[in-house]
N, C-alpha and C positions, 0 to 999 in steps of 0.2 A: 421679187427675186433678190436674192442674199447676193451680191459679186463679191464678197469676202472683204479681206485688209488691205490688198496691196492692190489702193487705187489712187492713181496720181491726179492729178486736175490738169489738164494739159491744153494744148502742147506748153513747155517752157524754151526762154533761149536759150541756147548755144552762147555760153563764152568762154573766154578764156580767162583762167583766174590767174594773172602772173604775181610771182613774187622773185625775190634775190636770193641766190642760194649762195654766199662770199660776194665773189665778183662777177658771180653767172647767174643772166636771167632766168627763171624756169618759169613752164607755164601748165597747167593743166586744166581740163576740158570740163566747164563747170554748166551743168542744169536747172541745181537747187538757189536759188535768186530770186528776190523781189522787196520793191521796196518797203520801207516798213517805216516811214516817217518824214514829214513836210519840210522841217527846219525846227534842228537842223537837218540837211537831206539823208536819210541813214538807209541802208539797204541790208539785207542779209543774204548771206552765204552761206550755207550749211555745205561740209567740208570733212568726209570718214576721217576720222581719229587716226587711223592707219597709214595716210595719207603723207608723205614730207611737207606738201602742199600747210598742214594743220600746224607742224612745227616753226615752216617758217612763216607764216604768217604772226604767231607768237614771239619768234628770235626782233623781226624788225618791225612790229608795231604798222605795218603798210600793206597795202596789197592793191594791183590793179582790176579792174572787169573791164574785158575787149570783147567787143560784141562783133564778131567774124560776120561775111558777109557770106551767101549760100556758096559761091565759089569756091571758099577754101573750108570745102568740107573735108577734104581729104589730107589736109594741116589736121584738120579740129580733130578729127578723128582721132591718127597718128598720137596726139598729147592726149588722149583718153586710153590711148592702148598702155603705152609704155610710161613708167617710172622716172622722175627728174633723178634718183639716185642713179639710174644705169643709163639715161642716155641724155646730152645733152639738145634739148629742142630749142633754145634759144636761138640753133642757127636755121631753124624754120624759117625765123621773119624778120624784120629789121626793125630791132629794137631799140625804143628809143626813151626819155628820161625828162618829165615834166617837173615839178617843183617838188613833188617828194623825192628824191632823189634812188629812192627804196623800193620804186613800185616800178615796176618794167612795163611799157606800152608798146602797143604795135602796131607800126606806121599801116601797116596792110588793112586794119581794120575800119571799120567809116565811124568806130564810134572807141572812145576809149576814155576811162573814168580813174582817177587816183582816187586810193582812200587810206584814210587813217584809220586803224584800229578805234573802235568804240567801247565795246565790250563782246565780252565772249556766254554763250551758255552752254555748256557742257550737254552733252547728249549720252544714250546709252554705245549710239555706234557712230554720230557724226556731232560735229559743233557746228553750234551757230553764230558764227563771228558776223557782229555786228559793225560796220563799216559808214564812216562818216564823209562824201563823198567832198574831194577838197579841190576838185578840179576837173575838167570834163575837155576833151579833144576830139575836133571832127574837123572835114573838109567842108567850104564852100557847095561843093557838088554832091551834098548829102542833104542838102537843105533845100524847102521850099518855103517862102514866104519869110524866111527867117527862121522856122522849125523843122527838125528833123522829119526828113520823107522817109518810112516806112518800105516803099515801092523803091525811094532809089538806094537803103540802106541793104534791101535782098536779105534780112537777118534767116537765119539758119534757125531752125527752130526742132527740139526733141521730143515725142512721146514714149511714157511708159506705163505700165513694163512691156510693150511691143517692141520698144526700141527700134523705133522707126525717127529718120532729119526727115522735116516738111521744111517748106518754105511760105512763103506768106502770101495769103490768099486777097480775094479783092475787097476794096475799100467800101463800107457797105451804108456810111452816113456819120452824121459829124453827132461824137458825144454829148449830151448832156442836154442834147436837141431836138432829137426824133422825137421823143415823146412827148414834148411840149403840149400836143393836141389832147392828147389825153386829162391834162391837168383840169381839174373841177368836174370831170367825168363822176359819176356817183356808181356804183352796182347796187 
């Protein structure tokens, strides 16, 4: 069966892509993400053209990803509906300001990442700003053993084009491990 072009691989997270618009944070409702590199740590963001979201992230060279937790799905939402030009969302959440100075965080989130501009690649309808991640923000109470838990982070997660939020399902074995028995198996 042919399911056509527009098929996403999903689900993807929910974040928030903040940048500074003067002296006001803005933030909009980002899908398109994933990492794309070891070290240095580099991640992309693909981001419409159309978007204020694409221009400032060009003006200051910075930009943040806040990875919302399922709770404030009705924030995440709200900054996917509406425009940083017509309303201000910054007083959503309590923003705050790590060592880029440029890249707005938000305390609400259990995970929150600065980045520097890397490079950009031009798209027909979105760019793919490549982002060099210069610093990274969590809570004690997000972590297990020393790494981030999954379970207590509750991330917010999007499919499309159903455009459906899931949330995260259960923990089903430790990577890079399960299949270990298999190894020297022959068919």
């Amino acid at each position: 069966m042919n399911f056509g072009r527009n098929v996403f691989i999903y689900p993807m997270p929910v974040t928030l892509l903040g940048t500074k618009m003067g002296e006001t944070a803005n933030f909009m409702a980002l899908g398109w993400l994933t990492r794309v590199n070891s070290n240095p740590p580099l991640l992309a963001a693909g981001v419409n053209n159309s978007h204020l979201t694409n221009r400032l992230i060009r003006e200051n060279k910075t930009f943040s990803i806040n990875f919302p937790s399922a709770d404030l799905i009705q924030k995440v939402d709200y900054c996917g509906l509406v425009s940083g030009r017509n309303e201000d969302k910054s007083k959503l959440f309590n923003v705050q300001y790590g060592d880029l100075k440029t890249a707005p965080l938000i305390e609400e989130c259990p995970l929150s990442l600065e980045c520097s501009l890397f490079d950009i690649y031009e798209m027909p309808t979105n760019d793919l700003f490549i982002g060099e991640i210069t610093s990274s923000y969590t809570d004690e109470r997000y972590l297990s053993d020393g790494k981030l838990d999954m379970a207590k982070i509750n991330p917010l997660l999007l499919t499309m084009p159903d455009n459906y939020y899931w949330k995260v399902g259960e923990k089903l074995g430790k990577a890079w491990n399960i299949g270990r028995d298999l190894k020297g198996i022959k068919k």
